[in-house]
Backbone as JSON, one array per atom type, in Angstrom:
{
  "sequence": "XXXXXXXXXXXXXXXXXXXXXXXXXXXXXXXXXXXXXXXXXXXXXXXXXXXXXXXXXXXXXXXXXXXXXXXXXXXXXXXXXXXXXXXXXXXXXXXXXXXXXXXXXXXXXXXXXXXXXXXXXXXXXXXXXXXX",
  "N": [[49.46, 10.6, 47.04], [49.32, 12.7, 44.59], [50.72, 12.78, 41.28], [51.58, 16.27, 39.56], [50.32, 17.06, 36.54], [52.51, 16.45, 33.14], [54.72, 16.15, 34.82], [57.92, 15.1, 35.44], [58.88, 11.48, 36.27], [61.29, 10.5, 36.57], [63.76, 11.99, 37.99], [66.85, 12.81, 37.06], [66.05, 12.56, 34.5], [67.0, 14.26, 31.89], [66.43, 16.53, 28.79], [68.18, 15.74, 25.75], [68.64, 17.53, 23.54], [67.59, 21.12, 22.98], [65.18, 22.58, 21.16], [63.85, 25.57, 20.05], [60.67, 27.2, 18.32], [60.33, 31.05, 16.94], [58.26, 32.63, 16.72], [55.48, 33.82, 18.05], [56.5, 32.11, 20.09], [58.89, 31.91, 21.05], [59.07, 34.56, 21.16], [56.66, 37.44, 20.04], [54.15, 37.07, 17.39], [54.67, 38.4, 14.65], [56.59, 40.43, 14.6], [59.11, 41.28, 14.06], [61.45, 42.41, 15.09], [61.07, 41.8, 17.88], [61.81, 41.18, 20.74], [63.1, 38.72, 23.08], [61.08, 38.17, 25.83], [62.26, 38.18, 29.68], [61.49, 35.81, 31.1], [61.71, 34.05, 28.98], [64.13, 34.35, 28.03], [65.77, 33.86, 30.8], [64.81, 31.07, 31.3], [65.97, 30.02, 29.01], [68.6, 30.26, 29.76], [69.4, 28.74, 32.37], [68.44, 26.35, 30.94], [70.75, 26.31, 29.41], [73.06, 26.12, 31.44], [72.36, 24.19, 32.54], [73.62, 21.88, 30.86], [72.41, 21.44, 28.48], [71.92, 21.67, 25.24], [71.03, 23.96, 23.62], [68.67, 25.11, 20.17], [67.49, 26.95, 17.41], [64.31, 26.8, 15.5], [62.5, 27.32, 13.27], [60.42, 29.21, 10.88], [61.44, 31.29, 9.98], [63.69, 33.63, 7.86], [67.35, 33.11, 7.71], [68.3, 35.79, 8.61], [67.13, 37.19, 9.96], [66.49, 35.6, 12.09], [68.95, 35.54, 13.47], [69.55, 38.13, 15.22], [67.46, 37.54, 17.42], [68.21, 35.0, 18.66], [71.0, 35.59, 19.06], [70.42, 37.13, 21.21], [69.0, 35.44, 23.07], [71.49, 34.16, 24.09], [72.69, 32.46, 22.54], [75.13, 30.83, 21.09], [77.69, 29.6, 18.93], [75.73, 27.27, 17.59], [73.85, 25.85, 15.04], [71.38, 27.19, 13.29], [68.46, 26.56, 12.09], [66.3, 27.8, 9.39], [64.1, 29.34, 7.28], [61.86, 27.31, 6.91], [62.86, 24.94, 7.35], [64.5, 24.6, 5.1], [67.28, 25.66, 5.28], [70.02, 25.24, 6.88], [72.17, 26.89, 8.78], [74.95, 27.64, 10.26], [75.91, 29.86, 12.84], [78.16, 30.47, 14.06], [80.28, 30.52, 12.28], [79.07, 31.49, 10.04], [77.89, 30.45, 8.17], [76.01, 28.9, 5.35], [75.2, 25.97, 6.08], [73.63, 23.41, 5.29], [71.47, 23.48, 2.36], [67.91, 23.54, 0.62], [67.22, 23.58, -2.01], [64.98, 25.09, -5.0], [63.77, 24.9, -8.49], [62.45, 27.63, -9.75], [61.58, 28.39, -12.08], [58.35, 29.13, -13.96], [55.63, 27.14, -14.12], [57.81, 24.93, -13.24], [58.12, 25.38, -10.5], [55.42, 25.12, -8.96], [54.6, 22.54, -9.69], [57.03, 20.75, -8.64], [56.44, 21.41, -5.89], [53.36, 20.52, -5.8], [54.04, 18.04, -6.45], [55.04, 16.72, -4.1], [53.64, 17.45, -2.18], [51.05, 16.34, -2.14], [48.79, 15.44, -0.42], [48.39, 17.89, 0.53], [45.92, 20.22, 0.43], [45.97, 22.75, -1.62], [48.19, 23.12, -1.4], [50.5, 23.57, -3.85], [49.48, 26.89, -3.69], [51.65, 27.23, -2.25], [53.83, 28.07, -3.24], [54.21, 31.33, -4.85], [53.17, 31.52, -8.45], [53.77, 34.57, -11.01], [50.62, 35.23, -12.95], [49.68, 33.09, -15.91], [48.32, 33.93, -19.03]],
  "CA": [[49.92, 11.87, 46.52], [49.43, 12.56, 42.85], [52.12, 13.81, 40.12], [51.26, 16.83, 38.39], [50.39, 16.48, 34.78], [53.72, 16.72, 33.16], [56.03, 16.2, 35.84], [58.67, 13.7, 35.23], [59.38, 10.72, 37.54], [62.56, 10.33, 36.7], [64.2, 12.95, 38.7], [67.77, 12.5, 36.95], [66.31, 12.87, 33.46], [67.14, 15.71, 30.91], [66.61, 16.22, 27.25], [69.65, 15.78, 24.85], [68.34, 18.91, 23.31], [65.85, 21.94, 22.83], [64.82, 23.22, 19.71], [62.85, 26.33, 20.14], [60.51, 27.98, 17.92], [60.5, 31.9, 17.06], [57.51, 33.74, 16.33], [54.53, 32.92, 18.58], [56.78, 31.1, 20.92], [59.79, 33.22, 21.93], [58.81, 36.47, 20.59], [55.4, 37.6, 19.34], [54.06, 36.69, 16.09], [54.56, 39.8, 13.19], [57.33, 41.41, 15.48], [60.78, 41.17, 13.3], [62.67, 42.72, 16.04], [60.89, 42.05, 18.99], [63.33, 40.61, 22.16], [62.25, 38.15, 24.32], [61.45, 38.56, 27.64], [63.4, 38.35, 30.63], [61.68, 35.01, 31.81], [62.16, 33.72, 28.11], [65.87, 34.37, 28.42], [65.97, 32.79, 32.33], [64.67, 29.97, 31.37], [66.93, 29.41, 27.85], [69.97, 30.64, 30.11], [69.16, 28.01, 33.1], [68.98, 25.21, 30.2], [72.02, 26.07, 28.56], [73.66, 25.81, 32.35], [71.73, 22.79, 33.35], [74.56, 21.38, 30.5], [71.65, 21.35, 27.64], [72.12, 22.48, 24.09], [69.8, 24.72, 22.82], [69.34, 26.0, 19.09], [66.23, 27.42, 17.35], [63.97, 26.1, 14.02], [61.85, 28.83, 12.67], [60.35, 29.72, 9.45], [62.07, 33.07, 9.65], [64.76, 33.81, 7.06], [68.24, 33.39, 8.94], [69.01, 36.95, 8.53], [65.8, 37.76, 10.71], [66.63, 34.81, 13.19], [70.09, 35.63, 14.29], [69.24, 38.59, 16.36], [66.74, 36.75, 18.29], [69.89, 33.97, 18.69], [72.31, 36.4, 20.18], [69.77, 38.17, 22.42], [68.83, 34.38, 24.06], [72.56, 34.09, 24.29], [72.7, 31.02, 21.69], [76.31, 30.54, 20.15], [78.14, 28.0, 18.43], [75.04, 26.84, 17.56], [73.26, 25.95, 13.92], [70.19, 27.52, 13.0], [67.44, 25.55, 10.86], [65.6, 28.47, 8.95], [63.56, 29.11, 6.26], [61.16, 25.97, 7.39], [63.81, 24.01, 7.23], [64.95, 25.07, 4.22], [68.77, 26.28, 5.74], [70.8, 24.98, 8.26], [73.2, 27.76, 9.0], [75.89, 28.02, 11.55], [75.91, 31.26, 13.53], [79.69, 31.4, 14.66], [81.23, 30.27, 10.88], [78.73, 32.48, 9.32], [78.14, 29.85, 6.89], [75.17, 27.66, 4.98], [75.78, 23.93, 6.08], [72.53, 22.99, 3.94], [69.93, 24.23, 1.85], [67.49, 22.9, -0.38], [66.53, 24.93, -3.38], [63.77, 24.4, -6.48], [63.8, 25.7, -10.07], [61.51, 28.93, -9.89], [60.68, 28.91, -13.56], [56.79, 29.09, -13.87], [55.02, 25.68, -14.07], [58.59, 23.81, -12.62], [58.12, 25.08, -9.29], [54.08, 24.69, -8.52], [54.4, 21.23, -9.83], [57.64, 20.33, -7.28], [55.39, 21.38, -4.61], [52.53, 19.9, -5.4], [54.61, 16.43, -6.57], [56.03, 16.68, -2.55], [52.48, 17.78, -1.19], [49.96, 15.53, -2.62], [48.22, 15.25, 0.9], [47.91, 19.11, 1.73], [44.92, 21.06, -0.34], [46.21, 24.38, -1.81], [50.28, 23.09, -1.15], [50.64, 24.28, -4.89], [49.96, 27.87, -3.76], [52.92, 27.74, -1.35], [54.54, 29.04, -4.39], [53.17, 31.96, -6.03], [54.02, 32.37, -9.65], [53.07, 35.26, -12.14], [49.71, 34.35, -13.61], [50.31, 33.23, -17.67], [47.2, 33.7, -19.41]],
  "C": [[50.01, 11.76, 45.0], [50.3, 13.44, 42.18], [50.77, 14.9, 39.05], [51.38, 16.41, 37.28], [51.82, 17.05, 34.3], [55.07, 16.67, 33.87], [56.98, 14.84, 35.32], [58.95, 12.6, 36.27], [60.35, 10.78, 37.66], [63.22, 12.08, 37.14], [65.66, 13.25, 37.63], [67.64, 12.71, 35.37], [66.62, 14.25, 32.98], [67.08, 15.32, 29.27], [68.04, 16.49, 27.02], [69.97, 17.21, 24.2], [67.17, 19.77, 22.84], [66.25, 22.38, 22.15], [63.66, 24.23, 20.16], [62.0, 27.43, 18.71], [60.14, 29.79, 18.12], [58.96, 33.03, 17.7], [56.25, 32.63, 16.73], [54.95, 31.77, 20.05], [57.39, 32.13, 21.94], [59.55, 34.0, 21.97], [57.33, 36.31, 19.98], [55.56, 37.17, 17.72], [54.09, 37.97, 15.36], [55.52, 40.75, 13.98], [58.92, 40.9, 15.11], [61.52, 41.25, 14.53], [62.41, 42.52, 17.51], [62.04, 41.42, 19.48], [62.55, 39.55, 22.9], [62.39, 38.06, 25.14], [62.11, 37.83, 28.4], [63.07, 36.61, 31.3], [62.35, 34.11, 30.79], [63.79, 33.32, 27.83], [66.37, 33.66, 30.23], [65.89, 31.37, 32.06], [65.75, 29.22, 29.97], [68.14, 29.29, 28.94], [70.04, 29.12, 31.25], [69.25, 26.7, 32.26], [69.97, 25.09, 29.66], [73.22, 25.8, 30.22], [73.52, 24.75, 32.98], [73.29, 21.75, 32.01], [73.57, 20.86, 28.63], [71.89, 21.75, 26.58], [70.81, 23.54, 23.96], [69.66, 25.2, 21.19], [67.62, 26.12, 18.77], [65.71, 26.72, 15.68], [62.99, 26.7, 14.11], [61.5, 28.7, 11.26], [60.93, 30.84, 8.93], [63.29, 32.6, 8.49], [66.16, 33.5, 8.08], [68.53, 34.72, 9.66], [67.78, 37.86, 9.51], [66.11, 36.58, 12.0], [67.75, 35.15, 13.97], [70.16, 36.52, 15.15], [68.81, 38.31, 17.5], [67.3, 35.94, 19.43], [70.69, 34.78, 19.55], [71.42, 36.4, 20.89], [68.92, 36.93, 23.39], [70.13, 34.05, 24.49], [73.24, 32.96, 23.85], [74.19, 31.27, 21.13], [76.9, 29.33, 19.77], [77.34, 27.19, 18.01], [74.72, 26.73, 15.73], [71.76, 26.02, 13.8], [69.36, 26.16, 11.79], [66.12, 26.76, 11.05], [64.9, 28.21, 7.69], [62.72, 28.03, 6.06], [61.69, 25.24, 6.64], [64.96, 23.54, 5.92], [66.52, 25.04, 4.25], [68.92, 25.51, 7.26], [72.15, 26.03, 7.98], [74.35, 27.39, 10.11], [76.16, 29.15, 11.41], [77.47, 31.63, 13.74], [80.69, 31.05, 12.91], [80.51, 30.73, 10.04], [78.42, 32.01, 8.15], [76.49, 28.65, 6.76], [75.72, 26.27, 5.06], [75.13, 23.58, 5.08], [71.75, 23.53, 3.56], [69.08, 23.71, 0.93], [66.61, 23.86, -1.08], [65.55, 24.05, -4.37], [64.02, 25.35, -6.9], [62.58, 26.35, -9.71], [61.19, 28.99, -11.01], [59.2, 28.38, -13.57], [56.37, 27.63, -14.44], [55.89, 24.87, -13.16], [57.99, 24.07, -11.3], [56.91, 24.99, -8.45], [54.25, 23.1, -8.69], [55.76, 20.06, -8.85], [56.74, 20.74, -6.39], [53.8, 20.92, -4.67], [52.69, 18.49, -5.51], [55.3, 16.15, -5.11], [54.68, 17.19, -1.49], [50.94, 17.27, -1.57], [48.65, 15.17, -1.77], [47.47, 16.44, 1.42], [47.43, 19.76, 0.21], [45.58, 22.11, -0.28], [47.53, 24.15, -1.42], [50.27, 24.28, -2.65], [50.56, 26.12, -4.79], [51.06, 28.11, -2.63], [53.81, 28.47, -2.21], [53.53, 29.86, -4.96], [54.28, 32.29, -7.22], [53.13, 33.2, -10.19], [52.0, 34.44, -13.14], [49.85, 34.43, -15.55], [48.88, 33.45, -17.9], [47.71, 34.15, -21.38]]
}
């Protein structure tokens, strides 16, 4: 008898915890407000009862993630938005961490391309106003 692909042997295991992403995962991609569906929410609700954490890590802004958050039924939980940018907490309403860069024109192309030396075109992850 053969194990489906994916199946676990260990009967008894469980993850420590799930990290889910937003857009493309839970909810459609380019859909601010969509909801996610009903199995989407069964299956978060069923892990958070199995005794599982759950929390979400997104590129979204927080202020675009926390809807999402309630409406899986996530609390007490800390977000990691802004690709990874923010760690929030949802019930204290509060930035745990964030990591910022100087926006003045030249500083902040040259932090991202001194931190992305590997990935072609990092440098336009920032756009600045062109000087000429």
């Amino acid at each position: 008898m053969s194990q489906r692909a994916g199946a676990n042997p260990d009967q008894g295991w469980r993850p420590k915890l799930v990290v889910l992403d937003l857009d493309g995962t839970v909810v459609p991609y380019y859909q601010e407000r969509a909801l996610p569906n009903q199995r989407v929410r069964d299956a978060v609700a069923a892990t958070l009862a199995a005794g599982v954490p759950v929390t979400i890590a997104t590129g979204r802004a927080v202020w675009s993630a926390l809807p999402t958050a309630a409406d899986l039924g996530l609390h007490g939980i800390q977000l990691v938005c802004s690709n990874g940018a923010v760690v929030f907490d949802a019930d204290a309403r509060q930035v745990r961490h964030e990591v910022t860069f100087d926006p003045t024109p030249g500083r902040a192309g040259a932090a991202v391309r001194g931190r992305t030396p590997r990935f072609r075109g990092g440098a336009r992850a920032v756009r600045l106003p062109a000087h000429r």
